[in-house]
C-alpha positions as CSV (number, residue, x, y, z in Angstrom):
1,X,16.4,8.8,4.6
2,X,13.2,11.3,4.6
3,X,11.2,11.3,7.6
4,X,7.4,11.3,7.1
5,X,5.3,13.0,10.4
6,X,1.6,13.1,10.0
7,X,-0.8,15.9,11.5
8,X,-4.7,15.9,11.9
9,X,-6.1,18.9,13.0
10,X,-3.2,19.7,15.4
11,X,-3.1,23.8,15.7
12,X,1.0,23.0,16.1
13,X,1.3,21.6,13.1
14,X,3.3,23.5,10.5
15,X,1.4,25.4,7.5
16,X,1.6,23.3,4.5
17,X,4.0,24.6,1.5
18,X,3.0,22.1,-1.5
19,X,0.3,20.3,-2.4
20,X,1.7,17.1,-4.5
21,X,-0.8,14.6,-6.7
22,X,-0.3,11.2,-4.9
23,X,-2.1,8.0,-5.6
24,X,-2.6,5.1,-3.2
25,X,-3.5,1.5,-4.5
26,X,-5.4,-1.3,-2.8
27,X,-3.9,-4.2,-4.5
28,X,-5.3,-7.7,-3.7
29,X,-4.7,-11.5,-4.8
30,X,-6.7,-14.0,-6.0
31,X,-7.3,-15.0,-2.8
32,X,-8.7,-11.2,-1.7
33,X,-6.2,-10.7,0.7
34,X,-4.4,-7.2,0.7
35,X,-1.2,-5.7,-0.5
36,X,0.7,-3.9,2.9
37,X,3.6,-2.1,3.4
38,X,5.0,-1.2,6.2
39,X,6.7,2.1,5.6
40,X,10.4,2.6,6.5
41,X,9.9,6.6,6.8
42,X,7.5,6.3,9.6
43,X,7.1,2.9,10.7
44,X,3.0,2.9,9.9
45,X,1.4,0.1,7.5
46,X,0.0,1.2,4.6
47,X,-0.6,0.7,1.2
48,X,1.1,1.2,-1.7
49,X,1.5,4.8,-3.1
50,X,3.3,8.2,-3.9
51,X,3.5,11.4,-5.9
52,X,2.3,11.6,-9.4
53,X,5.8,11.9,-11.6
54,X,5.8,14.8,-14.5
55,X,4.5,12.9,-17.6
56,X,2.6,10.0,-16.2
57,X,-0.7,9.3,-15.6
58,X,-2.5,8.4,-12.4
59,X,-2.5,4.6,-13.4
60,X,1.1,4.6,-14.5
61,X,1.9,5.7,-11.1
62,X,-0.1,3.6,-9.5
63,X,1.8,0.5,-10.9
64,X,5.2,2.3,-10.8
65,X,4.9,2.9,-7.3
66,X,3.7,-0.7,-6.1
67,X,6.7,-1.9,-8.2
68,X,8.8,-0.3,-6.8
69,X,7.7,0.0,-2.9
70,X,6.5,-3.9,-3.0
71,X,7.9,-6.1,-6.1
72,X,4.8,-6.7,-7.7
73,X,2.9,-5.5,-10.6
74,X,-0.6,-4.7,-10.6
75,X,-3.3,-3.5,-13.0
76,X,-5.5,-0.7,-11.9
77,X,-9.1,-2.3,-11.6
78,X,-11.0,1.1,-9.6
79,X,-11.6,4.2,-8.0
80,X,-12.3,3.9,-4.3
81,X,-12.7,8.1,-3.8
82,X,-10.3,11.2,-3.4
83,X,-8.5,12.5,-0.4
84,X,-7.8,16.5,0.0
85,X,-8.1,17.0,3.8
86,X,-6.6,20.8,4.4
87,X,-6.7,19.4,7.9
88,X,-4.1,16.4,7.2
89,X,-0.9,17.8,6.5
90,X,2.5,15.9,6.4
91,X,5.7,17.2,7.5
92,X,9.2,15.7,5.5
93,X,11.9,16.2,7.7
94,X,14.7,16.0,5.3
95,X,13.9,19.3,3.6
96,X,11.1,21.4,5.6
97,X,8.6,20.2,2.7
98,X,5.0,20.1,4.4
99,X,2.2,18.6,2.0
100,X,-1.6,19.3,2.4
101,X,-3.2,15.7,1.6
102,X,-3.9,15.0,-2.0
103,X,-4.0,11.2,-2.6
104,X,-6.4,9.5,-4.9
105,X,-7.2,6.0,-4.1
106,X,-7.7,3.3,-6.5
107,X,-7.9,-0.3,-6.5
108,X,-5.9,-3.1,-8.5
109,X,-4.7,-6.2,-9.0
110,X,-1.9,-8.1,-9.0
111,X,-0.6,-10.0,-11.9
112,X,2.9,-10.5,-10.8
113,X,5.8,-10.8,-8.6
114,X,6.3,-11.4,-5.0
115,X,6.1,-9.1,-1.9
116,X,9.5,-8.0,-1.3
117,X,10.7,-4.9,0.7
118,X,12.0,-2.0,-0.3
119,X,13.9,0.8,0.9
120,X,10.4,2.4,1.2
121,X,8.7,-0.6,2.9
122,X,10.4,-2.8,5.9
123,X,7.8,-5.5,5.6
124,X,5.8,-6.5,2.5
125,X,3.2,-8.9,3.0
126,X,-0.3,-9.8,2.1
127,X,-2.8,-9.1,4.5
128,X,-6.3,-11.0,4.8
129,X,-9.4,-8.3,5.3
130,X,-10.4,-8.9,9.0
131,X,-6.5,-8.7,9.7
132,X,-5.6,-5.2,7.9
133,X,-8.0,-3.1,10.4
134,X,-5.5,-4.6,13.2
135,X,-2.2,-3.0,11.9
136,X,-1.3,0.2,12.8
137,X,-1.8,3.5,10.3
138,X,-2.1,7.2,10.3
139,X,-6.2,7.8,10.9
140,X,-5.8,8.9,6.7
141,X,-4.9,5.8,5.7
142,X,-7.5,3.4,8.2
143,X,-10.3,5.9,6.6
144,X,-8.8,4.7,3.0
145,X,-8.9,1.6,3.7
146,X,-12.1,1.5,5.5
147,X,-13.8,3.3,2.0
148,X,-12.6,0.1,0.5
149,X,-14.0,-2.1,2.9
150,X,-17.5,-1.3,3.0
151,X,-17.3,-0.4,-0.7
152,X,-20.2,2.0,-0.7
153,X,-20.2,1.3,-4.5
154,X,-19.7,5.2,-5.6
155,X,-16.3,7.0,-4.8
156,X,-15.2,9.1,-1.5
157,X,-15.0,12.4,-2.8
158,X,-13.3,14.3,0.6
C-alpha cells in the first residue's frame, strides 16, 4: 500500500518530480452535513479526491473518485477555487514519486449510496460543518475546506 507524506515549506523536503491534475470534492447531504474520509495512506481525514485519469474530465473524476474512495455517487454542483502551492509537495513512498500540489476543488452532491470504506478510506462517514474543523488534516486540505466554509462566493485561485 502507497504511503502518502505531506510537506509545507520544509527545506528537507524532497524536490518534486511530477505534477498530476487532482480534483477534490466537497460532497454534502440533504441535511448539509459533509462527506469524509479518513485516508488509509496517511491516516488524515479528508475529502474525497485523486488524479485526473487520461480521457476524463474534471467532473467525471470527481464522481469516479467519490465512488470509489466512499460508495456514493455524487453530481458536481461547483467550484470552490484551485490549489498549486510549489510550497506543498507530497512524497509516495512506494515509488520515489514526489507531486507539487495541483488539486482543483469542487463541490457536489450526493444522489446515492451509502458511506462505506475503501481500501483508500478507513472510515467513511458524514460529518456535520462545526464538527469537520475538529478532525485532523494536512494544513492543504483544512485551507480547502475552510474556502468552502466561508464560501467567499468567487473561487480560490492559489
Amino acid at each position: 500500500m502507497a504511503r502518502r507524506v505531506d510537506f509545507y515549506d520544509d527545506p528537507a523536503a524532497p524536490k518534486p518530480n511530477s505534477l498530476v491534475p487532482s480534483v477534490n470534492v466537497v460532497v454534502t447531504n440533504d441535511a448539509g452535513e459533509i462527506l469524509m474520509i479518513r485516508r488509509s495512506d496517511n491516516g488524515n481525514w479528508a475529502v474525497p479526491g485523486g488524479a485526473v485519469d487520461p480521457g476524463e474530465s474534471l467532473a467525471e473524476a470527481a464522481i469516479r473518485e467519490t465512488l470509489e474512495e466512499t460508495g456514493v455517487r455524487c453530481e458536481v454542483t461547483g467550484l470552490i477555487g484551485t490549489y498549486t502551492d510549489p510550497k506543498h509537495v507530497i512524497l509516495y513512498t512506494s515509488n520515489g514519486e514526489v507531486r507539487q500540489e495541483f488539486s482543483i476543488m469542487l463541490t457536489g452532491r450526493a444522489v446515492d449510496g451509502e458511506p462505506t470504506p475503501t481500501e483508500e478510506s478507513l472510515e467513511t462517514r458524514w460529518v456535520t460543518r462545526d464538527e469537520v474543523c475538529s478532525l485532523p488534516m494536512d494544513r492543504s486540505m483544512r485551507l480547502r475546506i475552510s474556502h468552502y466554509l466561508i464560501d467567499a462566493g468567487k473561487p480560490y485561485i492559489g
